[in-house]
C-alpha positions as CSV (number, residue, x, y, z in Angstrom):
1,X,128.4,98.6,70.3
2,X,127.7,101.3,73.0
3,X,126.4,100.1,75.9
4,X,122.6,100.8,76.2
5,X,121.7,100.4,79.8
6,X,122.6,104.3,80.5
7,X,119.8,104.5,77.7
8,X,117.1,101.9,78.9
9,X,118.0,103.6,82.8
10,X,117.1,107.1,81.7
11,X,113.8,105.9,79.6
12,X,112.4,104.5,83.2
13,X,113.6,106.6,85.7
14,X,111.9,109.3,83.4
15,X,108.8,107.8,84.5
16,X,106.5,109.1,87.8
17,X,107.8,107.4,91.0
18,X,110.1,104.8,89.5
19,X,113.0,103.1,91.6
20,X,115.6,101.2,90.1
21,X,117.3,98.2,92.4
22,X,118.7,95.1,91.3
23,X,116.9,92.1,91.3
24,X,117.7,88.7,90.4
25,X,121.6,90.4,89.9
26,X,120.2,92.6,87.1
27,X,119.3,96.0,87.4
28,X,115.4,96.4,87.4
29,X,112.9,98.8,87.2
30,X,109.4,99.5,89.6
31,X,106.6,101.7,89.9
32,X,105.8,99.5,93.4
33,X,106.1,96.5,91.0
34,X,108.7,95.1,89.0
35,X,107.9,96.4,84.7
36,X,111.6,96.1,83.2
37,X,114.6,94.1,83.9
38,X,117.4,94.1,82.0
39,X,119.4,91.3,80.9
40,X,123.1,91.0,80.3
41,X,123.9,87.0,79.7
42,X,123.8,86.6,83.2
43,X,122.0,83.4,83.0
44,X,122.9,83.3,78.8
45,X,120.0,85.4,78.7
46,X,120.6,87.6,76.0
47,X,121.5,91.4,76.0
48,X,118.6,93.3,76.3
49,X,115.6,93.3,78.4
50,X,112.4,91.9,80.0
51,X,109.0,94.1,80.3
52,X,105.4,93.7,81.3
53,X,103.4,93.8,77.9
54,X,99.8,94.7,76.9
55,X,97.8,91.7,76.4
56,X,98.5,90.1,73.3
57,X,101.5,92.3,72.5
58,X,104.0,89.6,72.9
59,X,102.9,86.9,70.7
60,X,102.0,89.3,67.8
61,X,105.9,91.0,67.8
62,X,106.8,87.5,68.0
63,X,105.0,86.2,65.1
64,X,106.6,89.5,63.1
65,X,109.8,90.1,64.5
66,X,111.6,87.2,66.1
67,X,114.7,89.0,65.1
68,X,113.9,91.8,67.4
69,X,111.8,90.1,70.5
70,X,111.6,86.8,72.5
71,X,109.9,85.3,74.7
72,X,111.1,85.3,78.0
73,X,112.1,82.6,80.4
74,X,109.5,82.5,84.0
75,X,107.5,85.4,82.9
76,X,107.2,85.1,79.5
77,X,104.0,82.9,80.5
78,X,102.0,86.3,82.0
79,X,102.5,87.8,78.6
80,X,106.2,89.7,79.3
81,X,107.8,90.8,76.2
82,X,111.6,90.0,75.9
83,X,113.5,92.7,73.7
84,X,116.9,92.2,72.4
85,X,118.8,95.4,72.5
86,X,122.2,93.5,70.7
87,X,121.1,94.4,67.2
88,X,120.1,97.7,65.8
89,X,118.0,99.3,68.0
90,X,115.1,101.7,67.4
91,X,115.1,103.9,70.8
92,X,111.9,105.7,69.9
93,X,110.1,102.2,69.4
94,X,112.1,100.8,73.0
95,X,110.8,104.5,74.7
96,X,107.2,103.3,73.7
97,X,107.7,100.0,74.6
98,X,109.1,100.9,78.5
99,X,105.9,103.0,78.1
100,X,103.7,100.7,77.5
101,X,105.4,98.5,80.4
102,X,104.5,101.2,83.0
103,X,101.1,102.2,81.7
104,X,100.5,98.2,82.6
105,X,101.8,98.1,86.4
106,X,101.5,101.2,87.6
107,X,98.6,102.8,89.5
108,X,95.8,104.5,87.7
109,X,96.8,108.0,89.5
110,X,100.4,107.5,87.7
111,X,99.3,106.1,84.5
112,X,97.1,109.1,84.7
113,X,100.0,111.8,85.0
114,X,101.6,110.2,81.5
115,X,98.1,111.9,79.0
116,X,97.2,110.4,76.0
């Protein structure tokens, strides 16, 4: 399997005003707040990575794809979506996902640069 964090880093950093440091040992994304961190079994977690998801977002991929998403541990409670990326990925669908993770931390002004 190729390693997709060269991937998942170019998705956010292709984002307005996004830093990358490592947080919790794991590289993690901001737009002044935290919206992905990736996960590499460094606590057993599994390979892939954690996001901020629209409300309700989380519980219905769930529900349909527990093959594909989890929930994750400490802030899987305020709705983050966990996303394995150790099984056949979709990068279109994880480009909309990371998306969606900005469009819900980042300031209006930069949500605003993104359009529709």
């Amino acid at each position: 399997m190729t390693d997709p964090l060269p991937r998942l880093r170019a998705l956010c950093l292709a984002l307005p005003e996004v830093t990358e440091k490592v947080s919790h040992g794991e590289p993690t994304w901001f737009v002044r707040k935290a919206f992905v961190s990736y996960t590499d079994r460094h606590h057993d977690d599994p390979l892939g990575f954690w996001c901020a998801a629209p409300p309700g977002v989380q519980q219905g991929l769930l529900a349909e794809r527990p093959d594909r998403f989890f929930r994750p541990p400490y802030v899987g409670g305020r709705g983050w979506l966990g996303v394995y990326l150790d099984v056949p990925v979709d990068w279109q669908e994880i480009a909309e996902i990371v998306t969606d993770a900005y469009r819900e931390v980042a300031p209006r002004k930069l949500v605003a640069l993104l359009g529709t």
